[in-house]
Every structure is written in C-alpha cells, then in structure tokens.
N, C-alpha and C positions, 0 to 999 in steps of 0.2 A: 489562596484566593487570588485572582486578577480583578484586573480593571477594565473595561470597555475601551477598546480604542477609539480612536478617531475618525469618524464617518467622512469623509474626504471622497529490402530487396527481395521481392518474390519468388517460390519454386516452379520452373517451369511445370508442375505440374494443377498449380493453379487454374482454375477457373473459374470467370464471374459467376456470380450471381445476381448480381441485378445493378444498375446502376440509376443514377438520377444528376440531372444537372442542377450545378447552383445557381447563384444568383450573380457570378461573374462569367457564366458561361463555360466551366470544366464539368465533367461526369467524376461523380465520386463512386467507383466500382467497389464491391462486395466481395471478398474472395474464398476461397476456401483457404486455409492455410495447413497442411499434412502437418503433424507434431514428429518428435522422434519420439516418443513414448509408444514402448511397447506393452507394456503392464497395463492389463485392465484396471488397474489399481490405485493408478497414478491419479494424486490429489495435491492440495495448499500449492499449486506453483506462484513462480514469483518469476518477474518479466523485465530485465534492463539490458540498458544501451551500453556498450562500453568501443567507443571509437566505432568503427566499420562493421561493427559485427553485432549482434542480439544474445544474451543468456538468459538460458531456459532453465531455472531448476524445479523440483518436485517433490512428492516424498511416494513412496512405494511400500508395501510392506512387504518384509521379508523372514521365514520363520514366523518363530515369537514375538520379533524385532520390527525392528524398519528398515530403510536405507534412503540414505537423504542423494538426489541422484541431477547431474546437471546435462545441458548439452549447448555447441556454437552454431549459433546462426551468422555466416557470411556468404557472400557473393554468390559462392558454388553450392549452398543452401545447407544443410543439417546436417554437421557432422555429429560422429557415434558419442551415446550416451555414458558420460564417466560417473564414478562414486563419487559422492565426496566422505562420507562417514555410512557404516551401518552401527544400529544398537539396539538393545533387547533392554534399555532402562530410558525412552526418551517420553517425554511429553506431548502424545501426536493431539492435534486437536483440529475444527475445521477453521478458527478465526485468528489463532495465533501462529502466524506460519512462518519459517525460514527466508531469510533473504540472503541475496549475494550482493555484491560490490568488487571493481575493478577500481585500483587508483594507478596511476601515471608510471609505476614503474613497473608495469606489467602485471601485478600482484592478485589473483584475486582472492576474497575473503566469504567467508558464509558462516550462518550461525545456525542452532538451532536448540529446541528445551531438553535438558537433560534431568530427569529426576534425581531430589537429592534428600531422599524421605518414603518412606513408607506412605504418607500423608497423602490423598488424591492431588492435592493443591502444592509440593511440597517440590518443586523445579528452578531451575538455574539457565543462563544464558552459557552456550558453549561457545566457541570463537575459533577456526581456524583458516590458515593462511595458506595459497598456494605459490611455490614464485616458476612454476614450469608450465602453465598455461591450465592448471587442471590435473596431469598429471599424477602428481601424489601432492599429502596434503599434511600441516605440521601436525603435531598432537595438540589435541581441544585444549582451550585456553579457559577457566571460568571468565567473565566478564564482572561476575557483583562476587565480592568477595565477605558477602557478611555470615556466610556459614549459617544463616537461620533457617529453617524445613516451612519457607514461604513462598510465596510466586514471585517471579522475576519474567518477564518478556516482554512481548508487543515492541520490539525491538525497530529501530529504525537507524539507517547507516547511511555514514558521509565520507565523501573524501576529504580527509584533515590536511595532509601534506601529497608530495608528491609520495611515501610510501608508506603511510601512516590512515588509519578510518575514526572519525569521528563515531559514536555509537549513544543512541539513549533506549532508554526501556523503561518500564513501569516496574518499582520495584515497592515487595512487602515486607521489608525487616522491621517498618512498625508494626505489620497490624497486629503482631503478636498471636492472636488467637485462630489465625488463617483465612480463609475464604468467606467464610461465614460471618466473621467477625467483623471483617471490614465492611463491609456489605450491609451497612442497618444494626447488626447486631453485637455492639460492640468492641470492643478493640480499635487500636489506631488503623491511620489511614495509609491508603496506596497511595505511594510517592511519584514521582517522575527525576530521575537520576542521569546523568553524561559522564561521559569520561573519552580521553581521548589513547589508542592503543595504534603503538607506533610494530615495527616488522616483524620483531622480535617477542609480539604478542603481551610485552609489559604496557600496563596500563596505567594512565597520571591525571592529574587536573579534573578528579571525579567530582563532580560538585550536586547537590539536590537544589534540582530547577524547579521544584513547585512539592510544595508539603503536603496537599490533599487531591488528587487527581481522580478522576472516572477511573474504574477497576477493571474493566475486560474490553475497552475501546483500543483498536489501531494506533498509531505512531505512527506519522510520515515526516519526512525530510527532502526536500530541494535545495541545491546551491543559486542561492541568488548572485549579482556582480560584488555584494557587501556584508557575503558568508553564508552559510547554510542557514535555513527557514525550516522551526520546525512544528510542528500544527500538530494538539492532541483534545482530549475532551477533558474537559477541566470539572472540577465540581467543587462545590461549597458547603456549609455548615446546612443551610437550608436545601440541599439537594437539589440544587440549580446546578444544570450539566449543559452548559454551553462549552465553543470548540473555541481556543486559545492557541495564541501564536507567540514564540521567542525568537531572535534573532545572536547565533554567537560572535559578534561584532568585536573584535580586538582581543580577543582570550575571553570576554567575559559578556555572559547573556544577557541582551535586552530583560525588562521587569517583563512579565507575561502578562499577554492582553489580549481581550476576547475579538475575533474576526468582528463579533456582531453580538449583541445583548439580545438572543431569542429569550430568554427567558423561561426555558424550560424545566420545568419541575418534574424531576424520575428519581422514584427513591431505590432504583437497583439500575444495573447496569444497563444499560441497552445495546450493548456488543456491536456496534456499530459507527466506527472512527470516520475520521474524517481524513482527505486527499488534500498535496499541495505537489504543484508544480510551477517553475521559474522558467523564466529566461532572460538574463540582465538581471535590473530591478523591478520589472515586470512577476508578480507574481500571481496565482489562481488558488482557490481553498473552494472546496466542494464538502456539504456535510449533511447529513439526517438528522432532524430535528422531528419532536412531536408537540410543539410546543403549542396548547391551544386543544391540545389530544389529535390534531390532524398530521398525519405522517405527511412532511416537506421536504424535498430535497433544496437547498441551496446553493449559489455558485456566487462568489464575492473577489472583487480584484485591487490587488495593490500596487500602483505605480513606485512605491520608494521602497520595496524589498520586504517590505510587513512591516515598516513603522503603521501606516494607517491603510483602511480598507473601506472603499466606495460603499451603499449600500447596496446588500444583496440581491440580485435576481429570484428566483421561482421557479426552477425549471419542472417539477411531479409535483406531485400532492394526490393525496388522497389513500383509501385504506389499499388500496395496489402498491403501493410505494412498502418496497422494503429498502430502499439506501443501497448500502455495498458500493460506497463510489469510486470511480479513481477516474483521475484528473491528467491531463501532456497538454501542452502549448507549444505550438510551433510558432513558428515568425507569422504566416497569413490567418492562421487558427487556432482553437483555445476550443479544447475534446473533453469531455465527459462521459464516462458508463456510469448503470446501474442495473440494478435488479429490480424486477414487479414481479407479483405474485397474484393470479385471481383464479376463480374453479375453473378457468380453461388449464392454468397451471403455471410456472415461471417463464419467464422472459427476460432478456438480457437487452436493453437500449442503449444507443450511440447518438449524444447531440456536438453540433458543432457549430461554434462560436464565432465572430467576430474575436480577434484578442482582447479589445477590450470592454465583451461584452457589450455589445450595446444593439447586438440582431442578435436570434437563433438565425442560421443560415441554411442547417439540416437537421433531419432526426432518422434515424434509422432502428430498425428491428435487427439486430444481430441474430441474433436464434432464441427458439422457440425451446426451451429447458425439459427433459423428462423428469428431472428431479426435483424435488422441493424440499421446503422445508432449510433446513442449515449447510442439509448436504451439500451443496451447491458453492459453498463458503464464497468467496470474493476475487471479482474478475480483476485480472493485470492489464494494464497498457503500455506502449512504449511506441516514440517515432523515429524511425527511421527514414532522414532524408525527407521525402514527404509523404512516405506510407504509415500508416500506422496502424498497429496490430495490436491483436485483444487477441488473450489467452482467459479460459474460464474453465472451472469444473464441474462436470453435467454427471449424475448417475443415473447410466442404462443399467435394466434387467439388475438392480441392485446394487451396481457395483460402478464405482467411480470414476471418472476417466475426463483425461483434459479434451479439449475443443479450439481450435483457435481459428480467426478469420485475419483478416486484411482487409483495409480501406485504403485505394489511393487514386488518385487522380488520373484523369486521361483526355487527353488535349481533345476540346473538343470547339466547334465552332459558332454554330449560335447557340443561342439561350434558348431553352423549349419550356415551354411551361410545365410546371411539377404539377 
C-alpha cells in the first residue's frame, strides 16, 4: 500500500505533412518517418535515445517462434536490421513488450518473456547483453530467480552504472494459484521487485519495492539528477488502483507514494500503465484513470525528482479515451501521446506542453489507426535534439505493422494564427 504524496535526425526521404505555428512563432512540421521493418508482422516496438543515435526494436514472427529484432538510427539514417534472440517458447503479447537499454560503455541490453511452464500465465524475464554494438549477443540471463510457473514482466530498465542496468518488473511468486488467482480470486498478490545486474549478467541488491501492485499495468523508469524515477500502478486491499512513484536515492528506494489520490475503484486490471520522463529534477507522469467511471487521461509535474507532484492537469476524457500514454520532455517542451477510439475507429494524438505545464501550446492528430481494439498495443516516443519521433503499431488487412512519424521544428518568422 502507499501514501499520497504531496500536492506542491531526419531521412531525407521525409516529407511534411502538415505543419502549424505556435505560440512563439516556429512551425511544428509532421513527417513521415520510413521504419526499417520489413515484416508485415512487425509488432510491441520499443523507441530509445542512446547518445546520437535512435533504437528501434520489435518483435516479428518467425516459424512456430518469434524473433525479437532491433535496428540504429544515426545521421546517415536506418542502418540494417539485426537479431537479438529467436524462440519457439517465448511469451508474445500486445501490452507486455521487450525493451532495450544502452549504458555508457557502449553495452547494449534487451529482455524479453520466456515461458517456463506449460501454464498460459507461467513466464519469466530473460536478459541479454551485447558489448559489439549489436552484433552478437550473450546467452539469456533469467532475471527473477524464484523457479515458480508464474508471471514475471512489465519490465522497466535503467542505467545503474557506467556498465551495469538497473531493472524492475512485476512479479507473482506469491500469487501461488496464478492469473486467476491474484486477480479477485484468491491467492496472493503481484509484487513489484528491483535488482541491479552488472556486465556479466549476475544479479544483487534485489529488494520487493511494493507487496501488492496492479497485475497487467506497464512499468516505466527515467533518470532523474537524484536517480532513477520509477512510476507504476499501485493497488490496495480495497481495489483502489491509483499510479505510484519510488525514487532509488543512495542504494535504497524512496517509501512509494501516489503521483495523485484519483481514487479509483477497479476490481481487475485495466492493462493500461502509466509514463514518466525527467530531465534534471524536473519530472512528468502521464496516466489513465476511470475514476468517477469517466475515462481521464492525466499529466502531473515534479520539480524535486518525485519527492512531491503539483496538481494534475486534464488533458482527454471521455468514453473516446483509451490511455496508451507515453511521455519526453525536452528543455522548451513537455510531449504527450495517446490513443482514442470511437465508430470512426482509432486515432493516435500528440500534445505539447509548456515544461512546466501550465499552457497546452499544441495538439496534433498523428494518424488516423485501421486497427482497433488491443491490436494496436502502445505508441513509443523519443527526442532527438529537438525532433521527436513516435513509433506506433497499426494493423492493415489483418496483419500488424509498425508506423512512425516525426515532429520538429522549423524556423519560421511571424506568428500566424492556428
């Protein structure tokens, strides 16, 4: 249980599509942005910065199998698509998906569900390292080492040291009796668990950061100036599922405390986590709430790193609002996606912020979704410099496929009315 806090580079083969001026007089242009995916197939990507460059990964199917599949975005644009693992035993799904991580000595890391059980529910976090840019990759490391046939994921990753990742996940070595169990129907609860895994894929300092947690909600994680910030959906004995923040401050985590006491009563999961992104002690938490029965989205900002958090903003509401958010803050702005749903069909939105919240300055239509429903699972974002790019997964003619656009700036000279 917590406590309430404290209310206190482009491809030149780009081209716009629409642009609009703000309210300082720049055009924020639309772009198209070409992916490297070649597979119709290609689903769950996942979008980060690491120095000068962009990684792309994804998952594909292959055979009986999968193959979990990445690529770099730098200057000269998309280079070729690598493996990082295939298998014919993993956990694909469309909300619990694979992330990568780059830490300081070149290293990069990626995980993803491996089953370990006959049991639908019955998966594990896998963990491998690469130290040649991609090229080949160590053997899968488990990350939770409790041997029980329960769910482990929702995985979120930090840089610990210069060659070493912070990692947490949502794990069920209590709930004993499995999916079903923890979920209303007896059996204990899903936990929220950390451990930190240094080069050599050995893992230390595993601690349980919160003893009853939301069951199929996201995990995110940003470095703030005063440690990684990490934001998940918290739940209680009375099935109150508001979205909770930790801080790992000196080895050892802040108590957890709620961004905001919406007070929401959901007695099953609502698969739908919550966004955080930093910069300094400056931080952002975006999250889906139905608290009241009207679907909200909100957006809430921390000046001291997540000790305490201002009161929330409003940005959706209503039964259009499906959430799916994710959050970037740059030095002049503070970015938001999400997803809507209505019988026209889905749509993907872009707002942009003052940093600390206190305008909307834009709102944009990304694209217009032929898929609905789950398919569609959860857009990425990342900035680059001062573009920023959204990756999403749309299914045409039945079959899944990523999408990505561009927003960035372009020097422009007066103010024209929007």
């Amino acid at each position: 249980m917590v406590l309430p806090v404290a209310l206190a580079a482009c491809s030149a083969q780009d081209t716009p599509t629409a642009a609009t001026p703000d309210d300082t007089g720049r055009d924020w242009s639309l772009h198209e942005w070409p992916l490297p995916t070649a597979a119709a197939h290609a689903a769950q990507p996942d979008l980060v910065t690491t120095g000068n460059d962009l990684l792309l990964s994804w998952i594909e199917p292959e055979g009986d199998g999968h193959a979990l599949r990445f690529a770099r975005h730098d200057a000269a644009g998309w280079g070729a698509p690598r493996d990082i693992a295939r298998g014919d035993d993993w956990f694909v799904n469309w909300a619990d998906t694979p992330h990568l991580l780059a830490t300081d000595d070149g290293a990069l890391w990626a995980h993803w569900l491996q089953k370990s059980a006959a049991a639908t529910y019955a998966y594990d976090v896998a963990l491998v390292r690469s130290d040649d840019g991609g090229a080949t990759w160590s053997a899968p490391a488990t990350v939770n080492d409790d041997g029980t046939p329960t769910e482990h994921g929702f995985v979120s990753l930090w840089p610990a040291s210069t060659d070493a990742l912070g990692i947490a996940w949502l794990d069920g070595r209590e709930t004993a009796g499995g999916h079903e169990a923890h979920e209303g129907h007896g059996g204990g609860a899903m936990t929220l668990r950390t451990a930190r895994i240094d080069g050599a894929l050995q893992r230390s300092d595993e601690q349980r950061l919160d003893a009853m947690t939301c069951d199929c909600c996201q995990t995110d994680a940003a470095l703030t100036g005063r440690g990684p910030l990490l934001v998940y959906r918290d739940r209680t004995r009375e099935e109150i599922r508001d979205v909770a923040v930790a801080r790992l401050d000196g080895g050892r985590w802040t108590t957890p405390a709620l961004v905001h006491a919406d007070n929401w009563t959901m007695p099953a999961c609502p698969v739908n986590g919550p966004a955080v992104a930093a910069r300094g002690n400056d931080a952002i938490v975006a999250w889906y709430t139905a608290a009241g029965d009207v679907p909200t989205l909100k957006l809430a900002r921390s000046t001291d790193a997540g000790d305490t958090f201002a009161a929330p903003v409003v940005f959706d509401r209503g039964e259009q609002v499906q959430g799916r958010v994710d959050v970037a803050l740059g030095a002049d702005d503070a970015w938001v996606a999400w997803v809507r749903e209505d019988r026209g069909g889905q749509s993907l939105h872009l707002a942009r912020w003052a940093p600390d919240l206190s305008e909307e300055r834009q709102r944009i239509e990304i694209a217009k979704l032929q898929g609905r429903g789950r398919g569609t699972g959860f857009p990425q974002m990342a900035l680059q410099g001062d573009a920023l790019h959204v990756v999403w997964t749309d299914v045409v003619d039945g079959a899944p496929r990523l999408q990505g656009r561009v927003v960035r700036p372009t020097a422009n000279a007066a103010l024209q009315p929007l």
